[in-house]
VEXDREN-2710 file (C-alpha; in Angstrom, 1 decimal):
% VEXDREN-2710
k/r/px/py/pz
1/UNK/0.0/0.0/0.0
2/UNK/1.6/3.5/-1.2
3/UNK/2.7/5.5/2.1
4/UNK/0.2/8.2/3.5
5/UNK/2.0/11.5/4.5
6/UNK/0.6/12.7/8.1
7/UNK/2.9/15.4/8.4
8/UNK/4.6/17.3/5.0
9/UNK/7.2/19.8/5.2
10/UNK/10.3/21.0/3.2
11/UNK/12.6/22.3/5.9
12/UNK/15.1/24.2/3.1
13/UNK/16.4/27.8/2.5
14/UNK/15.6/27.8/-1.1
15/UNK/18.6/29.9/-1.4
16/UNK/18.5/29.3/-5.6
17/UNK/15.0/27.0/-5.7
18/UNK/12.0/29.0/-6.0
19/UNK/9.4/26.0/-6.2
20/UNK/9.8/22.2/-4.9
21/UNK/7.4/19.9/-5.7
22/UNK/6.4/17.1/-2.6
23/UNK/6.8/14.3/-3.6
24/UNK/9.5/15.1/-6.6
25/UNK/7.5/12.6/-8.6
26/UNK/4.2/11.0/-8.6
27/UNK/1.2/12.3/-6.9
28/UNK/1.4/12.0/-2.4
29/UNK/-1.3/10.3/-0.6
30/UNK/-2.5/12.7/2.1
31/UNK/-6.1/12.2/4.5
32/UNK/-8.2/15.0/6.0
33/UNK/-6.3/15.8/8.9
34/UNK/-2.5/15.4/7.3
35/UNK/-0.4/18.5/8.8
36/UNK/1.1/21.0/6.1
37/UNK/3.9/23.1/8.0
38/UNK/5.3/25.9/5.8
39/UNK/7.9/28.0/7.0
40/UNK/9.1/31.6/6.7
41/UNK/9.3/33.2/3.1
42/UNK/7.4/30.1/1.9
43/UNK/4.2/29.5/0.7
44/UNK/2.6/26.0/0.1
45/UNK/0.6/25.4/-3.4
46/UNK/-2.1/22.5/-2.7
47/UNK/-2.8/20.9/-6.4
48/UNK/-5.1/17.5/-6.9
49/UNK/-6.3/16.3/-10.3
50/UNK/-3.9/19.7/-11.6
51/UNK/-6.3/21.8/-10.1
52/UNK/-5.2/24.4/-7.4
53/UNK/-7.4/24.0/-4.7
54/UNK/-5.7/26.4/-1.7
55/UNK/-2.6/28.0/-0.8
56/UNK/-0.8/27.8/2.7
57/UNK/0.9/30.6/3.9
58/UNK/3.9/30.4/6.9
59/UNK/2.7/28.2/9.7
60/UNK/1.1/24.9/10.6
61/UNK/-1.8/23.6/8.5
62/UNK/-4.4/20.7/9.1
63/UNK/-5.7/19.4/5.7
64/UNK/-9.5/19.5/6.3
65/UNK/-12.8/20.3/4.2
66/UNK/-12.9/23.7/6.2
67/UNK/-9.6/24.8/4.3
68/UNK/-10.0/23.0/0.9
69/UNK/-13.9/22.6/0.4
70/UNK/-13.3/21.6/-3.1
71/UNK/-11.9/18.1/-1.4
72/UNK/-15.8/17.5/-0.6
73/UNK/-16.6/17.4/-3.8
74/UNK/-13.9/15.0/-4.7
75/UNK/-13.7/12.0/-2.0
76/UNK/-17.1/12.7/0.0
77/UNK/-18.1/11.7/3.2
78/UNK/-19.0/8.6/2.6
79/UNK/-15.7/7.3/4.0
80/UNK/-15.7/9.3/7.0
81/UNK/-13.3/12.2/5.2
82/UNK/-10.8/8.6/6.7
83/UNK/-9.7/7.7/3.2
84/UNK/-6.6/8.6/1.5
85/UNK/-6.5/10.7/-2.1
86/UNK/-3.7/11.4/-4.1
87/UNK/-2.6/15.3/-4.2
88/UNK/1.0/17.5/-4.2
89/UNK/1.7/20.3/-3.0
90/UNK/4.2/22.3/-4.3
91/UNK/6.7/24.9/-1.5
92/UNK/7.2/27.8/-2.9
93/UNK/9.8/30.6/-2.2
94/UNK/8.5/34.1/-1.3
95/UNK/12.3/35.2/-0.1
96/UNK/13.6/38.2/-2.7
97/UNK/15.9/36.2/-5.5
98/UNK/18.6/39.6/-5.4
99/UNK/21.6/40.4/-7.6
100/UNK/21.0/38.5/-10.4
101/UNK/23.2/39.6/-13.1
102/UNK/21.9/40.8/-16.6
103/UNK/24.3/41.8/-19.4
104/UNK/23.9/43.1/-23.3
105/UNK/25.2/40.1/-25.7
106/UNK/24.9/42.3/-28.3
107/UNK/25.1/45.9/-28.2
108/UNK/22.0/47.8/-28.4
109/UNK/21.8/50.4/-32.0
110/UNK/20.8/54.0/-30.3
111/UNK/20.4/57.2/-32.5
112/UNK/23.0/60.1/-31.4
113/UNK/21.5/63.0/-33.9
114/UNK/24.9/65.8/-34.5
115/UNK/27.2/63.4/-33.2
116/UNK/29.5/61.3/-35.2
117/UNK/28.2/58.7/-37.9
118/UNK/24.7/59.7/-35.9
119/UNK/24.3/56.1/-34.6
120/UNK/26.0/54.0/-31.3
121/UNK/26.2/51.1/-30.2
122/UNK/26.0/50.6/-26.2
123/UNK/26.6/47.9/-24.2
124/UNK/25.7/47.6/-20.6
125/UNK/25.4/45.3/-16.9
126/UNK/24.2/45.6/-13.8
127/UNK/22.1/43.6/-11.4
128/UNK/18.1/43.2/-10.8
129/UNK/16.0/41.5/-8.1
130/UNK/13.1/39.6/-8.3
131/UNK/9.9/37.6/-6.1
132/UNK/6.9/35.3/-6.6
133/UNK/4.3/37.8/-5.6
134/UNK/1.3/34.8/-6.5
135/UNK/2.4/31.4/-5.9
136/UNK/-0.3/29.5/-7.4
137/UNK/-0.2/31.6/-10.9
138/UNK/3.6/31.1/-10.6
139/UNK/3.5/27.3/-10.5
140/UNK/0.4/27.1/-13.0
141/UNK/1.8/29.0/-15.4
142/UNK/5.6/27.6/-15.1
143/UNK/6.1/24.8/-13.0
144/UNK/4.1/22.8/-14.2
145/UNK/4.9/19.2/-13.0
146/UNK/8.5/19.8/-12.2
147/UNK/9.9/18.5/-9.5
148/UNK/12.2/20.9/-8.9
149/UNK/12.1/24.4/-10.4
150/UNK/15.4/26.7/-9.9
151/UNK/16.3/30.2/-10.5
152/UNK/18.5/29.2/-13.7
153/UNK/15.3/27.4/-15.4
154/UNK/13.7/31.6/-15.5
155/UNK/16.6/33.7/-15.7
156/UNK/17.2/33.0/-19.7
157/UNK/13.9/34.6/-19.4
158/UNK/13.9/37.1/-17.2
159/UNK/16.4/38.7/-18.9
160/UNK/15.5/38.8/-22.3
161/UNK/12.5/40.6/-21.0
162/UNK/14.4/42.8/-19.2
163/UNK/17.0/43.4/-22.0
164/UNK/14.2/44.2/-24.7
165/UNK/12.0/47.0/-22.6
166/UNK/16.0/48.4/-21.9
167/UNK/16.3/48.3/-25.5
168/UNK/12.3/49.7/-26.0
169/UNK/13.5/52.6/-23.3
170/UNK/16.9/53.3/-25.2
171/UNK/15.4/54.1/-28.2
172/UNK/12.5/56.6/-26.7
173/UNK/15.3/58.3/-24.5
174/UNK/17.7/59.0/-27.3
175/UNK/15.2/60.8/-29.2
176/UNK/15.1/63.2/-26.8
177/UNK/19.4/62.8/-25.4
178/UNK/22.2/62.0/-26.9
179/UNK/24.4/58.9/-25.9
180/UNK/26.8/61.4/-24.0
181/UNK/23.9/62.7/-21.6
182/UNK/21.8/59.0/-21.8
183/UNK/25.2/57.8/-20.2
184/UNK/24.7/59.8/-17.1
185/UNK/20.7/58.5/-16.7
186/UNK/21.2/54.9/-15.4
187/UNK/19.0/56.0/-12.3
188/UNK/15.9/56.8/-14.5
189/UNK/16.4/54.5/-17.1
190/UNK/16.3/51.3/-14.3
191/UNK/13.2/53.0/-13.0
192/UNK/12.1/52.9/-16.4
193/UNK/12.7/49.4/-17.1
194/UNK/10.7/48.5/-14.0
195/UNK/7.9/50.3/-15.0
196/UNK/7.8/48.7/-18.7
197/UNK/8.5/45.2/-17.2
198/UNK/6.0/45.1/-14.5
199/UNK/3.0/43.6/-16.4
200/UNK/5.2/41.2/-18.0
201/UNK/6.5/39.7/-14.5
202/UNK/2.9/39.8/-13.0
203/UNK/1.8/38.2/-16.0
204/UNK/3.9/35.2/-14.6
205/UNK/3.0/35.8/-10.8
206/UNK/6.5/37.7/-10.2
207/UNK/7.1/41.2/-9.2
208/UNK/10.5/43.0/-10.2
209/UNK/11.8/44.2/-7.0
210/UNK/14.6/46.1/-8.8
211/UNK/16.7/47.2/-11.8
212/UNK/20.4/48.5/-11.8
213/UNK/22.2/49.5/-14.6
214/UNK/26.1/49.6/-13.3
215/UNK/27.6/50.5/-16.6
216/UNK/26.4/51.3/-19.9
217/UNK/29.0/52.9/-22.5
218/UNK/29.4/52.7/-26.3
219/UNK/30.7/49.6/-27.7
220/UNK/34.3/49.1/-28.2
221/UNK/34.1/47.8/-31.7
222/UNK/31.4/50.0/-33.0
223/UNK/32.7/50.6/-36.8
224/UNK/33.5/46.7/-37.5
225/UNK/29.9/45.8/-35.7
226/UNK/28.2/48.6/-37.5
227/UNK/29.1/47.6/-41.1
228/UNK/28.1/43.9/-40.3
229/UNK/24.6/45.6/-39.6
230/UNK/25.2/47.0/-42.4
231/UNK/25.2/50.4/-41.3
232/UNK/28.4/51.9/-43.0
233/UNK/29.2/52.3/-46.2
234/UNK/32.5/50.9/-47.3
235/UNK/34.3/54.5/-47.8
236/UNK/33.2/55.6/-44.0
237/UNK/34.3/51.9/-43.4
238/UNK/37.7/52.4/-44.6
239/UNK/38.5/56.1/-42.9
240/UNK/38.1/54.1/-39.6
241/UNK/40.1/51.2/-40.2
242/UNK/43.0/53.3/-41.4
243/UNK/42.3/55.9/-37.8
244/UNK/42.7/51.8/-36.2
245/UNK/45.8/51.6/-37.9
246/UNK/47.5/54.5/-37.4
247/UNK/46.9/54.5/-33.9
248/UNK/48.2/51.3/-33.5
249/UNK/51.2/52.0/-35.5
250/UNK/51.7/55.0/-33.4
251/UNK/51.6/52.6/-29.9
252/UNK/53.8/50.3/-31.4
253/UNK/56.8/49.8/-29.0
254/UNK/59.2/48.0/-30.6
255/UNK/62.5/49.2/-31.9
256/UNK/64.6/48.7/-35.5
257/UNK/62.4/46.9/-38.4
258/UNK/59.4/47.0/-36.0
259/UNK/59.5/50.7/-36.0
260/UNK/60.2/51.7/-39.2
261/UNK/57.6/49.8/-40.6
262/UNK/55.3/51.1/-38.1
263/UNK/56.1/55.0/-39.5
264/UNK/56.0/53.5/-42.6
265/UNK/52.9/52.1/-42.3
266/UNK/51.6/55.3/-40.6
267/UNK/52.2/57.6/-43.4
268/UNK/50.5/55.5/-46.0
269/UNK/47.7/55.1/-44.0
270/UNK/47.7/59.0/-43.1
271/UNK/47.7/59.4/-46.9
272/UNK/44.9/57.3/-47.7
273/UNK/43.2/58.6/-44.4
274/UNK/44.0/62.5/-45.6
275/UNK/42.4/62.1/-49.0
276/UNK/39.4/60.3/-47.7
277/UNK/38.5/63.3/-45.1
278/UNK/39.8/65.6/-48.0
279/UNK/37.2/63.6/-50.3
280/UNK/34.5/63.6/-47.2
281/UNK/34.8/67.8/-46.6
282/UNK/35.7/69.2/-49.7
283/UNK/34.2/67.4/-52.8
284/UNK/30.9/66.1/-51.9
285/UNK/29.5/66.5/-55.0
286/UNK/32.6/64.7/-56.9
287/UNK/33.7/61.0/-57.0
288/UNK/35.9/59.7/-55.1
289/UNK/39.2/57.8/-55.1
290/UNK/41.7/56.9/-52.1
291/UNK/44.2/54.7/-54.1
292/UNK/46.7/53.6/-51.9
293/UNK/49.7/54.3/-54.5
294/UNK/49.9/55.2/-58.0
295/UNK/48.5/52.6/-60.5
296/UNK/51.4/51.4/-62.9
297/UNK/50.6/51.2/-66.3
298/UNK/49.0/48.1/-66.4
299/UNK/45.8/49.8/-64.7
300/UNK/45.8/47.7/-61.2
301/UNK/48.1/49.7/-58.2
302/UNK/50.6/47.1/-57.2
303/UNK/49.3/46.6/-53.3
304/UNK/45.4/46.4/-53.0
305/UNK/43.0/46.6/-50.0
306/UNK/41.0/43.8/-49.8
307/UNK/37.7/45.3/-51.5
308/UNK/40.5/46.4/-54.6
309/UNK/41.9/43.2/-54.6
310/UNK/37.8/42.0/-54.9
311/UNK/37.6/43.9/-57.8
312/UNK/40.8/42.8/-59.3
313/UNK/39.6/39.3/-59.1
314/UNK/36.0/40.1/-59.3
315/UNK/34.6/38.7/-56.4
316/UNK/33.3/39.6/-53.1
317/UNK/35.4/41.3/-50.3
318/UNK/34.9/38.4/-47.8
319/UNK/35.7/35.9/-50.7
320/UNK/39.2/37.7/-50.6
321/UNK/39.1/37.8/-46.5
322/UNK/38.5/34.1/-46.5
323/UNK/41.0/33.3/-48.9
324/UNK/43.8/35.5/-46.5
325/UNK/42.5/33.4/-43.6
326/UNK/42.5/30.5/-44.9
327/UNK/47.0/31.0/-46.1
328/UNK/45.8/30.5/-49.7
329/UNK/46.2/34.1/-50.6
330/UNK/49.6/35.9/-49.2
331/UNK/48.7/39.5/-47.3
332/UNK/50.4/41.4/-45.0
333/UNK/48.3/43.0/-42.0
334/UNK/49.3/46.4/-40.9
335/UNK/47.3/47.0/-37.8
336/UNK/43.8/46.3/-38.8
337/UNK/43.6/46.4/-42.3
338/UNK/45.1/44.0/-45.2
339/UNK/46.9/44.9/-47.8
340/UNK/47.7/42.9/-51.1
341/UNK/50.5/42.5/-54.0
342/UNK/49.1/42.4/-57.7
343/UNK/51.7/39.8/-57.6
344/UNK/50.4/37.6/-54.9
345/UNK/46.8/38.0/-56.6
346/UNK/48.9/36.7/-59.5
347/UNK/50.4/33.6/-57.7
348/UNK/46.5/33.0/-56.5
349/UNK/45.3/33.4/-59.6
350/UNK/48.1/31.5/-61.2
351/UNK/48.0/28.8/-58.2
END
């Protein structure tokens, strides 16, 4: 005969559980009269047949038909309220689930009118805190029949919720801000977020408790994660990879070869980098060209970016990018940027 629980209790913290499930598996056998004891920051969800039929707050509990008068309806009297029936009850959490961390895996796109290209990227962390405000729609809508449900099974979640209304707020606030003043509102923008996310988490039976933003700031790579959005056009592309390169020419610390070829590699970029701002401020209405040296006079210059050497071969940039990656196609890498013989394009060509 299947065990009848007289007394039921889940004497645990919950420190990173927010619902247990007694028993784990299967339905318990309980009788009228069966003692529930819940503790602090718990609360006790009593299911039979998946129907919610009461919830137990912090205290000591006797399972009768005063408490659950839906258990009338279901065994009767006609065995004296003596007989056992199968049930669960699920022990619920009701501590506040604090500093869990959220995180941008991709920045966020902003507008930043008068500023720059007029577009940012921002990436930001910070902490949040959340609790079950109503057990029983918690479990119904989540749980389910889980044994065991745990802070990691919602946070994917949680914060994807969180992470869109930031994104949803972002965009409204930078209408109105730029990136440089949006930067110094991480106090109104978590109250924000709350705000936007608070029938979304009581939609699930949580509350948000709080929202900190502990550092938002632009992106890092912006120009390279820009133009894989697709964002900048390859001229505006190229300025900044040649800024990249200078710059990284100008930090380079080594002596003898290394330093010569870092000057060297510094004034051809500042060439191509000149004419292109030159090109940018004072011909808008012409074309134009940033060659990197003066075409011979077979028509092709003798190095090549890789969107030149593209064109040479007539084929897409990251066709030539691959090819470099993959040591089929010799190039030499001067800070961030490629660059090309016509006569390795020949050797490839000629391979």
């Amino acid at each position: 005969m299947a065990r009848i629980f007289d007394v039921v209790e889940y004497p645990n913290e919950m420190k990173d559980e927010i619902v247990h499930r007694f028993p784990e598996e299967g339905p318990g056998n309980y009788r009228i009269g069966s003692q529930v004891i819940v503790r602090e920051s718990q609360a006790a969800v009593f299911f039979r047949d998946g129907n919610a039929l009461d919830v137990f707050g912090p205290g000591r509990h006797t399972i009768v038909t005063a408490n659950i008068p839906l258990i009338v309806d279901q065994i009767g009297k006609i065995f004296n309220e003596q007989t056992p029936f199968p049930a669960e009850i699920y022990f619920v959490s009701m501590r506040d689930f604090a500093d869990r961390k959220w995180g941008t895996p991709q920045p966020i796109i902003v507008r930043n009118p008068n500023m720059g290209l007029g577009v940012a990227l921002l990436q930001g962390f910070g902490t949040y805190s959340f609790q079950v405000k109503d057990p029983q729609q918690f479990v119904t809508q989540l749980v389910g029949a889980q044994g065991t449900y745990r802070t990691s099974d919602i946070e994917s979640r949680l914060r994807s919720m969180l992470l869109s209304k930031l994104q949803d707020l972002l965009g409204e606030t930078t209408a109105k801000s730029s990136v440089v003043e949006l930067i110094g509102l991480t106090e109104e923008l978590g109250a924000g977020v709350r705000a936007k996310a608070h029938d979304d988490f009581l939609a699930l039976g949580l509350t948000l408790k709080a929202f900190y933003i502990e550092n938002l700031k632009p992106s890092s790579k912006s120009a390279e994660e820009l133009r894989a959005m697709g964002m900048l056009d390859m001229a505006t592309y190229t300025q900044l990879q040649a800024a990249d390169a200078m710059r990284d020419a100008a930090q380079n610390p080594s002596g003898g070869a290394g330093l010569t070829a870092g000057i060297g590699a510094g004034m051809g970029i500042g060439n191509v980098l000149g004419q292109s701002l030159s090109g940018m401020t004072g011909n808008q209405g012409q074309a134009q060209t940033t060659p990197t040296q003066t075409p011979p006079s077979g028509g092709s210059p003798s190095v090549m970016t890789p969107s030149e050497a593209a064109t040479y071969l007539r084929v897409s940039e990251e066709d030539v990018i691959a090819a470099i990656n993959a040591g089929d196609l010799k190039a030499k890498k001067i800070g961030n940027a490629f660059r090309i013989s016509k006569d390795a394009l020949d050797a490839f060509l000629n391979g």
